[in-house]
TIMI-2910 file (N, C-alpha, C, CB; in pm, 1 decimal, decimal comma, always signed):
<rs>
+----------+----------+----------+----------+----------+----------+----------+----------+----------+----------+----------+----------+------+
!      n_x !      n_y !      n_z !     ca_x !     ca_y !     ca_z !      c_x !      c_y !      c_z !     cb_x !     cb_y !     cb_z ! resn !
+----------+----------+----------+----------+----------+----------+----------+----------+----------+----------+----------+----------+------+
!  +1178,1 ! +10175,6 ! +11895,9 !  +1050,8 ! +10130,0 ! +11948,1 !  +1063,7 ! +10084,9 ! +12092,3 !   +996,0 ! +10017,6 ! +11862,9 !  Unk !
!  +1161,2 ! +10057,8 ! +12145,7 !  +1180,6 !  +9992,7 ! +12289,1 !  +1172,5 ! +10128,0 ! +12353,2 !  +1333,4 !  +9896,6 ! +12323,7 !  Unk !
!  +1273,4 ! +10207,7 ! +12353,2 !  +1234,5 ! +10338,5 ! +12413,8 !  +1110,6 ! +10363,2 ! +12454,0 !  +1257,5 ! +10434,0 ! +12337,6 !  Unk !
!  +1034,7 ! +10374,5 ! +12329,3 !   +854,0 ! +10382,6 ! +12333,9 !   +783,3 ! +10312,2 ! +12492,1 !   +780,2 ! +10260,7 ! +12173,5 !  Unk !
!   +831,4 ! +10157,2 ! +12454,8 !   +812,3 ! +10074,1 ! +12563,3 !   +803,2 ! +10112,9 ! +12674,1 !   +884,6 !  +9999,3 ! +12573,7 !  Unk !
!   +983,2 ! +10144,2 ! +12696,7 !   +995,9 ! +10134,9 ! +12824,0 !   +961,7 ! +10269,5 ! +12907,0 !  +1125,9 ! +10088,4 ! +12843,3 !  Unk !
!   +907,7 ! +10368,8 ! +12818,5 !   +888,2 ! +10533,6 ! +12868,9 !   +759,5 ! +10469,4 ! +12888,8 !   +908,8 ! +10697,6 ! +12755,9 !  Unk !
!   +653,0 ! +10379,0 ! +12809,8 !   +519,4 ! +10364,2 ! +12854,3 !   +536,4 ! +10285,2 ! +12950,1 !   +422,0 ! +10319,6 ! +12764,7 !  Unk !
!   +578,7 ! +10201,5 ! +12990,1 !   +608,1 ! +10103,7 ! +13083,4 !   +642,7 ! +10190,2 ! +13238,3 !   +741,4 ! +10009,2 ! +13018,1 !  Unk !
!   +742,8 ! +10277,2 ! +13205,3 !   +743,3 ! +10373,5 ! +13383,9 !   +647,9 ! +10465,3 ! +13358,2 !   +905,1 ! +10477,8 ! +13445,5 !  Unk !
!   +569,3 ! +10494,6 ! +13288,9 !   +472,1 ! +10613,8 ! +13328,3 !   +336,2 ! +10497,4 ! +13361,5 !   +440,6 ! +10756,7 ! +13172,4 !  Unk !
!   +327,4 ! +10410,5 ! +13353,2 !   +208,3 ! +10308,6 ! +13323,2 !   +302,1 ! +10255,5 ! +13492,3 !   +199,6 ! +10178,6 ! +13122,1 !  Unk !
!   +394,7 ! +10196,7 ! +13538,7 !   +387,0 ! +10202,0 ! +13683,3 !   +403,7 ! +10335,5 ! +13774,1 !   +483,3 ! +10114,9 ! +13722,8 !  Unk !
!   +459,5 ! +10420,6 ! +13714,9 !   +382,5 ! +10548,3 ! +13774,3 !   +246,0 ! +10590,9 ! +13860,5 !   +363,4 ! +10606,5 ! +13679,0 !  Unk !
!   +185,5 ! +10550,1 ! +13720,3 !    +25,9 ! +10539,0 ! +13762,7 !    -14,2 ! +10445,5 ! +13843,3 !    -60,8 ! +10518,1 ! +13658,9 !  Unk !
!     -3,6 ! +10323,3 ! +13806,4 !    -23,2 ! +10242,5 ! +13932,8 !     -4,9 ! +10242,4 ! +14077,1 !    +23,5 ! +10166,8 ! +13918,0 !  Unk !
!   +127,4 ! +10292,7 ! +14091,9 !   +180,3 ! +10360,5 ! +14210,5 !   +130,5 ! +10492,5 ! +14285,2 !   +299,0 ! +10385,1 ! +14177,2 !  Unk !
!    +41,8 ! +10566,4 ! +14205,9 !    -36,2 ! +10697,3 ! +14200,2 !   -176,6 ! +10629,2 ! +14272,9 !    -57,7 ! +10770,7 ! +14019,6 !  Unk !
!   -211,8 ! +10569,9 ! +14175,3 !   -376,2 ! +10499,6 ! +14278,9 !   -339,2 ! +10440,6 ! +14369,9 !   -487,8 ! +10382,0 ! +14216,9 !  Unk !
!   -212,7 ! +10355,4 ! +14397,6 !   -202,7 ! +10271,1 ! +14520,7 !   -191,0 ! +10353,5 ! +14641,4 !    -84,9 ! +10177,3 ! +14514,8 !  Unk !
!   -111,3 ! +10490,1 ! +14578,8 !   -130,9 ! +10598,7 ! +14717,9 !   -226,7 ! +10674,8 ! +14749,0 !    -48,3 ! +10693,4 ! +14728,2 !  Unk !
!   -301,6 ! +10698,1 ! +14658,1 !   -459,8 ! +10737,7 ! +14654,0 !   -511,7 ! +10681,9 ! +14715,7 !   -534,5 ! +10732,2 ! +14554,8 !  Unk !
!   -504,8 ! +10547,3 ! +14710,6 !   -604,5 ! +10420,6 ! +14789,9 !   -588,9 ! +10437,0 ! +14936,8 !   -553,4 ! +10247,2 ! +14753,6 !  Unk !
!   -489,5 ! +10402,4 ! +14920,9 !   -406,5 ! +10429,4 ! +15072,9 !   -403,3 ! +10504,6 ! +15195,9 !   -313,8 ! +10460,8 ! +15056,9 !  Unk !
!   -446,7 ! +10633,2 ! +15075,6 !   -433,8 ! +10747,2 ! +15218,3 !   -562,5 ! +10775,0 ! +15213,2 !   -330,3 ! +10903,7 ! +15214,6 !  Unk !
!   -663,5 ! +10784,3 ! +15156,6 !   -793,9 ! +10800,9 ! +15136,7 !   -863,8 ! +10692,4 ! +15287,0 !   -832,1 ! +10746,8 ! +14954,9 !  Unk !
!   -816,4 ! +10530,1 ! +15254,8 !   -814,9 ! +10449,6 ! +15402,5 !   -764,2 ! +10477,6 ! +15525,6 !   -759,6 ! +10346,3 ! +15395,8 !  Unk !
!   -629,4 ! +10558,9 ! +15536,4 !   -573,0 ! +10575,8 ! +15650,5 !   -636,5 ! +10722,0 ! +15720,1 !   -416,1 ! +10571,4 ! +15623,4 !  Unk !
!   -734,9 ! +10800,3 ! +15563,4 !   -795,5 ! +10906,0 ! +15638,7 !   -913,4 ! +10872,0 ! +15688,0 !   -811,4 ! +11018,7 ! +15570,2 !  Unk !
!   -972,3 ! +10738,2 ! +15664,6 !  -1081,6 ! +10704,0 ! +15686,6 !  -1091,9 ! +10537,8 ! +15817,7 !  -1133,2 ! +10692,2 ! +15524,3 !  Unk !
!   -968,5 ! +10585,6 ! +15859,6 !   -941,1 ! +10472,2 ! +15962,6 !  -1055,7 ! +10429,8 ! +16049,5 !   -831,6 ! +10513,2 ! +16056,6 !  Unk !
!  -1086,3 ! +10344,7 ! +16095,4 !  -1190,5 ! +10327,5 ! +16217,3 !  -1298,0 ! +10368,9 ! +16142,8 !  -1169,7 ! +10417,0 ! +16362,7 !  Unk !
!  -1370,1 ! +10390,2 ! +16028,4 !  -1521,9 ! +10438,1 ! +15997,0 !  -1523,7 ! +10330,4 ! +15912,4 !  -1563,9 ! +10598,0 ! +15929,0 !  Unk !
!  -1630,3 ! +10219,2 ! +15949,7 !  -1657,2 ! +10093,7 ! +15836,4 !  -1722,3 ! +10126,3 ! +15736,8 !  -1731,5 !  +9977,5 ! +15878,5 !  Unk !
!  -1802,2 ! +10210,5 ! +15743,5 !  -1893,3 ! +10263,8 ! +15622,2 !  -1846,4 ! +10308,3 ! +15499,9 !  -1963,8 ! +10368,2 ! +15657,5 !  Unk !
!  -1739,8 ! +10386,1 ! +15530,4 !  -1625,5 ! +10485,1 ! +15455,4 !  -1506,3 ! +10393,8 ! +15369,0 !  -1535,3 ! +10585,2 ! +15588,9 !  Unk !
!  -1456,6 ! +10284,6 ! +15465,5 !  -1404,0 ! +10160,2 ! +15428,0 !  -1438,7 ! +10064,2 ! +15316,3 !  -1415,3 ! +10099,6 ! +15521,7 !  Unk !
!  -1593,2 ! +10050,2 ! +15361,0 !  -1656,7 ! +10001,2 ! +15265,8 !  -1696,8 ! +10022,5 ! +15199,3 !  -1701,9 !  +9964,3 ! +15267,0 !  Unk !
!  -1723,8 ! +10185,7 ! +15129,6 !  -1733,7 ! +10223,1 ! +15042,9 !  -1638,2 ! +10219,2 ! +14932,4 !  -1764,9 ! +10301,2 ! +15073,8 !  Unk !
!  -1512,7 ! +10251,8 ! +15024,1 !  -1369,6 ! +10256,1 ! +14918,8 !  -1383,4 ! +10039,1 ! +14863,5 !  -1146,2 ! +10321,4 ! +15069,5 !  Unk !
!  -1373,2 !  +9961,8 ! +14943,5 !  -1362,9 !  +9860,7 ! +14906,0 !  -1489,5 !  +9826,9 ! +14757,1 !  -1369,0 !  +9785,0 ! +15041,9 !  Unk !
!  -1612,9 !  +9870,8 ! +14797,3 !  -1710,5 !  +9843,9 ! +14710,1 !  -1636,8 !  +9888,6 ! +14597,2 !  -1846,3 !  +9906,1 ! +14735,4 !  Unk !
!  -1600,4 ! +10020,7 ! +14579,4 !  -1552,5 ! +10119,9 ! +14462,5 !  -1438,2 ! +10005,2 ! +14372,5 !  -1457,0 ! +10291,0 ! +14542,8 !  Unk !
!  -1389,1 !  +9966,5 ! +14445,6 !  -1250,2 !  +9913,0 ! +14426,7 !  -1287,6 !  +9757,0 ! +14315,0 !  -1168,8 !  +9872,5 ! +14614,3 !  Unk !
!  -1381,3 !  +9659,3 ! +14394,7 !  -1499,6 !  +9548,9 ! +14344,4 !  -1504,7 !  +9618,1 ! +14222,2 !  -1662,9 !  +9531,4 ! +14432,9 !  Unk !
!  -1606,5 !  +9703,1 ! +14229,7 !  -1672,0 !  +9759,6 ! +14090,4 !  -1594,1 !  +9769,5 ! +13997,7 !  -1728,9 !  +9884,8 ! +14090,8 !  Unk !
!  -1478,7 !  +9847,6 ! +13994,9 !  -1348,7 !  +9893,5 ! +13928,9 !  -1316,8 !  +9786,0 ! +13899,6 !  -1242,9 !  +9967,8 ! +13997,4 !  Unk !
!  -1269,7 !  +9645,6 ! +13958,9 !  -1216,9 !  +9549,5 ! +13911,8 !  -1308,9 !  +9473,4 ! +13817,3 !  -1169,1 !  +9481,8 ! +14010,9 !  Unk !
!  -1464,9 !  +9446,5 ! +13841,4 !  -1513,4 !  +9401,3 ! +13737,8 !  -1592,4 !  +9487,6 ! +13600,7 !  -1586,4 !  +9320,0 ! +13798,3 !  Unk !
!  -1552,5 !  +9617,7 ! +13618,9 !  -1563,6 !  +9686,5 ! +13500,4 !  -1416,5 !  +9632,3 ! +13419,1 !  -1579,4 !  +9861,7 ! +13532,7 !  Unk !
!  -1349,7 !  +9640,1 ! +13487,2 !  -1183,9 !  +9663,4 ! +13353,6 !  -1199,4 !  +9501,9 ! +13320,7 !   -951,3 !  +9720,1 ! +13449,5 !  Unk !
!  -1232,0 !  +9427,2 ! +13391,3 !  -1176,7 !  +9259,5 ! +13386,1 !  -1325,3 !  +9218,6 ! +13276,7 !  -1170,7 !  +9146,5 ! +13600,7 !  Unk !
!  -1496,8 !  +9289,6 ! +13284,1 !  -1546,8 !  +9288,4 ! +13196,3 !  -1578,8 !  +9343,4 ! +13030,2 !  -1587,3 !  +9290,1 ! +13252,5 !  Unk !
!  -1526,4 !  +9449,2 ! +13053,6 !  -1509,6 !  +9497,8 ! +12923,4 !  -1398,2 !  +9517,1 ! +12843,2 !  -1552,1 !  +9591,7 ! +12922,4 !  Unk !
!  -1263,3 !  +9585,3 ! +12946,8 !  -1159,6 !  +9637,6 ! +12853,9 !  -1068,0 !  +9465,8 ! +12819,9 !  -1046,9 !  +9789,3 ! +12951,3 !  Unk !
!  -1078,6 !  +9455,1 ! +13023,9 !   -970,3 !  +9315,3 ! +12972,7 !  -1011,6 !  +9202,4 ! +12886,0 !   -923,5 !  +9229,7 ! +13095,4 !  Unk !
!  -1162,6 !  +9173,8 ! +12903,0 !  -1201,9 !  +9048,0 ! +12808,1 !  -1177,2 !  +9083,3 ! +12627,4 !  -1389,7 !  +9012,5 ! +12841,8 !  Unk !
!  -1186,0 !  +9234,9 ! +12553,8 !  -1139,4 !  +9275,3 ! +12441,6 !   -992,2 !  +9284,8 ! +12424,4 !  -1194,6 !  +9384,7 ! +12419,3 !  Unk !
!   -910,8 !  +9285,5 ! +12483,2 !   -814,2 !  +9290,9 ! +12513,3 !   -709,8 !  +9152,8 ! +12475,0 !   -838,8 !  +9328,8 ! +12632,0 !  Unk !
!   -787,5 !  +9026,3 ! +12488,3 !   -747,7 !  +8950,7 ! +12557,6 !   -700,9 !  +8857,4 ! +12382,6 !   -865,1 !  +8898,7 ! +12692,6 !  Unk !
!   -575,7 !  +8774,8 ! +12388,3 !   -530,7 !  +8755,6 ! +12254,1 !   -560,2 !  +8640,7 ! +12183,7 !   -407,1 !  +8765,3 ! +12249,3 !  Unk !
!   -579,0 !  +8682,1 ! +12065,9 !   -631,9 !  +8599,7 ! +11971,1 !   -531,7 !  +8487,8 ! +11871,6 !   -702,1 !  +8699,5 ! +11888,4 !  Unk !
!   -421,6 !  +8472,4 ! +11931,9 !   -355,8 !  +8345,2 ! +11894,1 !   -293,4 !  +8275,1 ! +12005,3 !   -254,3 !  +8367,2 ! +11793,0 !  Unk !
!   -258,7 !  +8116,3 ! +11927,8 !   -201,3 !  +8054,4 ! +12082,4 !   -125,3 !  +8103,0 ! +12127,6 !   -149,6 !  +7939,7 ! +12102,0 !  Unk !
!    +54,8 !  +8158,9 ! +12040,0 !   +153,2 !  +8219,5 ! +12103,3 !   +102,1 !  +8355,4 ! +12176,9 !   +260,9 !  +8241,5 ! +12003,6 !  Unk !
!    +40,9 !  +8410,3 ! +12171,4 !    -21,7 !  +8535,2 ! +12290,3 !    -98,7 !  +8482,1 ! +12394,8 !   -128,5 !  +8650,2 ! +12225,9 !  Unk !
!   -176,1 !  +8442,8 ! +12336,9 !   -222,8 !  +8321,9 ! +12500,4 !   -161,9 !  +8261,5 ! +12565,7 !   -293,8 !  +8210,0 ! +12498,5 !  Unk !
!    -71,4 !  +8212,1 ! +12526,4 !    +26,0 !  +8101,3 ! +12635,3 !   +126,7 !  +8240,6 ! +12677,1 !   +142,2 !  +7922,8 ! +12530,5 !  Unk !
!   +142,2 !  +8337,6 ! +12643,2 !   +230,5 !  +8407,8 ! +12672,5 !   +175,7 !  +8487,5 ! +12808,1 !   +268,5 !  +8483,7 ! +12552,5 !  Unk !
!    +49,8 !  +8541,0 ! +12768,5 !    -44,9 !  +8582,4 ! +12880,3 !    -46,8 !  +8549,3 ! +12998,0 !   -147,7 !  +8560,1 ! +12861,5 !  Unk !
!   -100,6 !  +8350,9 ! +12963,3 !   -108,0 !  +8283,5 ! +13069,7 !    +40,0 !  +8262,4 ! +13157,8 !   -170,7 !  +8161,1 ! +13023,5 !  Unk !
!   +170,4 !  +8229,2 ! +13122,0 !   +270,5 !  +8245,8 ! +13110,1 !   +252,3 !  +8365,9 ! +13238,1 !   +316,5 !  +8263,8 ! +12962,2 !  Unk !
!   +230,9 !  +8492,8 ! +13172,6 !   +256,8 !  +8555,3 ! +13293,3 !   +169,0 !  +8607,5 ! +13383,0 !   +323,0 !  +8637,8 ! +13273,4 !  Unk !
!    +38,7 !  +8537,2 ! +13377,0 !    -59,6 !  +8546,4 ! +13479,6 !    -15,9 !  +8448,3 ! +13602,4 !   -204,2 !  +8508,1 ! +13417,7 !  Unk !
!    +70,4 !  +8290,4 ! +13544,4 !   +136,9 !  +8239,4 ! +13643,7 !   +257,4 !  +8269,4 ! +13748,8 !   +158,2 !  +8165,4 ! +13595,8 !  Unk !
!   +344,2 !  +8355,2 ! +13661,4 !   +456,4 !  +8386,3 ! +13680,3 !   +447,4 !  +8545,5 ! +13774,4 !   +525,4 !  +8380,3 ! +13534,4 !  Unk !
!   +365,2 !  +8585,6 ! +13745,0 !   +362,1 !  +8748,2 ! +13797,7 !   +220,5 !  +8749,4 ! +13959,8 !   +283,7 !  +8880,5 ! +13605,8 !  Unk !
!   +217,5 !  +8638,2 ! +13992,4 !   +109,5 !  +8617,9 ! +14077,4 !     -5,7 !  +8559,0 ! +14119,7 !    +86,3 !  +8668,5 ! +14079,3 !  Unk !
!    -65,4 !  +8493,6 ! +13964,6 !   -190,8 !  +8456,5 ! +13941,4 !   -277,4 !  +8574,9 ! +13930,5 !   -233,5 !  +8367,5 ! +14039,3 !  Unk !
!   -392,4 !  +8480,6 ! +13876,4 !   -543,5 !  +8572,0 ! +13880,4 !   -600,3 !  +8684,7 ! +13988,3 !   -653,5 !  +8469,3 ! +13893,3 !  Unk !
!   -581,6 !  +8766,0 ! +13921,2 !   -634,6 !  +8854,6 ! +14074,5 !   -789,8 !  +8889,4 ! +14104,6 !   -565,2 !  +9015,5 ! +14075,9 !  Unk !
!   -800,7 !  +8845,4 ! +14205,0 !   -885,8 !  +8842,9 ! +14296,7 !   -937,9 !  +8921,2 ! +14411,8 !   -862,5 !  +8769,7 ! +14326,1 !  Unk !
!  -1019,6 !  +8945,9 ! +14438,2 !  -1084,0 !  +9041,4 ! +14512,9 !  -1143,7 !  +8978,2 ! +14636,2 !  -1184,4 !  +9109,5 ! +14431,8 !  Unk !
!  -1109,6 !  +8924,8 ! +14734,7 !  -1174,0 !  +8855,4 ! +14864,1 !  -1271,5 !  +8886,3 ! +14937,2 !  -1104,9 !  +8845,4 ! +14949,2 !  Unk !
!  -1366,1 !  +8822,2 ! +14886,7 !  -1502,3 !  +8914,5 ! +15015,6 !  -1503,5 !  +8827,7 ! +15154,5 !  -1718,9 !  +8904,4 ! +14944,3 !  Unk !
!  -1504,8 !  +8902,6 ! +15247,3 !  -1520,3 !  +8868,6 ! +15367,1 !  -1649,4 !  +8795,7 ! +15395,9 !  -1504,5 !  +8976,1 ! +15438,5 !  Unk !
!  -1629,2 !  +8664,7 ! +15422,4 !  -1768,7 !  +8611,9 ! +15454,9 !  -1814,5 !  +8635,7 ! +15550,8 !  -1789,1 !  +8499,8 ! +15454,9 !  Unk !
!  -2022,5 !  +8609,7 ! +15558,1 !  -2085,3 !  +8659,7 ! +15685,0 !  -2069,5 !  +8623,1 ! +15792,2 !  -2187,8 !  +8656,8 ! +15690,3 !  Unk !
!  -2016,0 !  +8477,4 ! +15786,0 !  -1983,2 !  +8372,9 ! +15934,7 !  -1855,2 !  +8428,0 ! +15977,2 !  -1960,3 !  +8181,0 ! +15907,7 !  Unk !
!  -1740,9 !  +8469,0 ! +15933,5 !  -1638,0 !  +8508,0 ! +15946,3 !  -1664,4 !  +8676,0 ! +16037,7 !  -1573,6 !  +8496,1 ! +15797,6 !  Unk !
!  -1749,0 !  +8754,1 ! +15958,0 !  -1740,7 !  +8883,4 ! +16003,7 !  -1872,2 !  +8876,1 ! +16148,2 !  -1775,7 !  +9003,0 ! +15852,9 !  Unk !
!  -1959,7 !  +8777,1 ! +16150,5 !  -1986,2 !  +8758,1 ! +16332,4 !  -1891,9 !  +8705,6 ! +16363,2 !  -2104,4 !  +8670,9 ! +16400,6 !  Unk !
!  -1825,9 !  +8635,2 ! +16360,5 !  -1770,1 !  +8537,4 ! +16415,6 !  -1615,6 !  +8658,8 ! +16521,8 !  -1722,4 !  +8401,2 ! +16262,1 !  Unk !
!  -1602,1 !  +8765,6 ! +16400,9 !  -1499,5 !  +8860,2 ! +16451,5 !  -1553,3 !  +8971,7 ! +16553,5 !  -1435,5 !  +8930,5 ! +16328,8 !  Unk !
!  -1701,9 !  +8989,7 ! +16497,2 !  -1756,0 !  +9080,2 ! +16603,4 !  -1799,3 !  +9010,3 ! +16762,9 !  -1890,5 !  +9145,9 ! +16532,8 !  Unk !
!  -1816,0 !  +8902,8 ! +16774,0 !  -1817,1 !  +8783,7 ! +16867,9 !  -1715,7 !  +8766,1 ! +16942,2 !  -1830,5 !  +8669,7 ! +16810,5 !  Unk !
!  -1596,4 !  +8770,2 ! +16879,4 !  -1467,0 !  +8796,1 ! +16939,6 !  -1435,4 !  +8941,2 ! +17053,9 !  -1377,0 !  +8807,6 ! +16807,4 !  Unk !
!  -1474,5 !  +9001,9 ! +16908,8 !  -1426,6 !  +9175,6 ! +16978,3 !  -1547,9 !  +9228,2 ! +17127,3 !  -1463,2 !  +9336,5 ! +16799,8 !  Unk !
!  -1667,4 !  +9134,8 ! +17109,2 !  -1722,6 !  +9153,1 ! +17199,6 !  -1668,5 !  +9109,7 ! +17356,3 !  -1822,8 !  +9108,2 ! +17158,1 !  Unk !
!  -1659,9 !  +9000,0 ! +17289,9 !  -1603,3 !  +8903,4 ! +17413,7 !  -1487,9 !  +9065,3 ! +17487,9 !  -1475,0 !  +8702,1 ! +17325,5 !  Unk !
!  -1398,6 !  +9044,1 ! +17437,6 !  -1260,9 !  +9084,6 ! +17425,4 !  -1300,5 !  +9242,2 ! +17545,5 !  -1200,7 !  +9115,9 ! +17217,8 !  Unk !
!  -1426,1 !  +9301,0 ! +17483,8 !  -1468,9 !  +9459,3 ! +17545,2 !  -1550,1 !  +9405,6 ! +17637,5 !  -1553,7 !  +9584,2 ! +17441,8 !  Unk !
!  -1585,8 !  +9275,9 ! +17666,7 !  -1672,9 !  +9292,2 ! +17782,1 !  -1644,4 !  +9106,7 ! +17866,4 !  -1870,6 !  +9339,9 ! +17710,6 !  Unk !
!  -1559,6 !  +9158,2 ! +17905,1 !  -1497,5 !  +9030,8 ! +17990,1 !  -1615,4 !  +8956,0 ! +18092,3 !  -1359,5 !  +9094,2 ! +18097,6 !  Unk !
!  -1609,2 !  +8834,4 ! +18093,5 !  -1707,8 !  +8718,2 ! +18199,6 !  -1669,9 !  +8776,4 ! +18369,8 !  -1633,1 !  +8499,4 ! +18175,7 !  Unk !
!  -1758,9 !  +8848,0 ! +18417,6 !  -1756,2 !  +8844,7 ! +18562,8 !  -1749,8 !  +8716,4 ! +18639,7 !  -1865,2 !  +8908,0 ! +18605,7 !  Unk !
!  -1673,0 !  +8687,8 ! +18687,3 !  -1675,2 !  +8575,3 ! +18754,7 !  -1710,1 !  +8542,3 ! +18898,3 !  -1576,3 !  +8541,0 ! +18737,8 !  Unk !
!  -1812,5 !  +8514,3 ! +18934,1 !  -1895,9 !  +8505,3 ! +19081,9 !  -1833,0 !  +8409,8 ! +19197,9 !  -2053,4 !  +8441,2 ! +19053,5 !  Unk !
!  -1819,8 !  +8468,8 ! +19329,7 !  -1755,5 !  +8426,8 ! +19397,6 !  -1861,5 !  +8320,2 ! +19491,9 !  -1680,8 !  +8537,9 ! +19451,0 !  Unk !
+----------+----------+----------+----------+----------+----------+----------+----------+----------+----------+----------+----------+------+
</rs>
């Protein structure tokens, strides 16, 4: 039965490693276009609260020793994962910058 495991275990980071390069190059082909960016990011949101609403909440174990084991390694392996949205004050606040930055203060003599 470990065999089982551990053959599901590298084909299961396989895959993971498969979308992370998917992700990846799909962004680096879509460098500099925010729209395109943000589409992949939206996709990505969605994806996370489909699996975290349906599969992971059924999923999720029904005695203490599996729960503490879970939690156990939700601590240990990173924490809760999370998805960071860029706030609105933050994203003027960067375009404010980049302005500055492309259009320098003439300074009068």
């Amino acid at each position: 039965m470990d065999e089982a495991v551990g053959l599901d275990s590298t084909t299961f980071k396989a895959d993971l490693e498969a979308i992370a390069t998917l992700v990846q190059r799909v962004a680096q082909q879509h460098q500099g276009q925010s729209t395109e960016l943000l589409a992949i990011l939206r996709l990505l949101e969605q994806l996370h609260q489909e699996i975290r609403d349906s599969l992971f909440q059924e999923s999720l174990p029904d005695n203490r020793q599996a729960l503490y084991a879970l939690l156990r390694d939700i601590e240990t392996s990173g924490g809760w994962p999370y998805i960071h949205r860029m706030k609105l004050q933050a994203f003027l606040s960067y375009l404010s910058d980049q302005s500055a930055v492309e259009s320098p203060a003439v300074e009068s003599d």
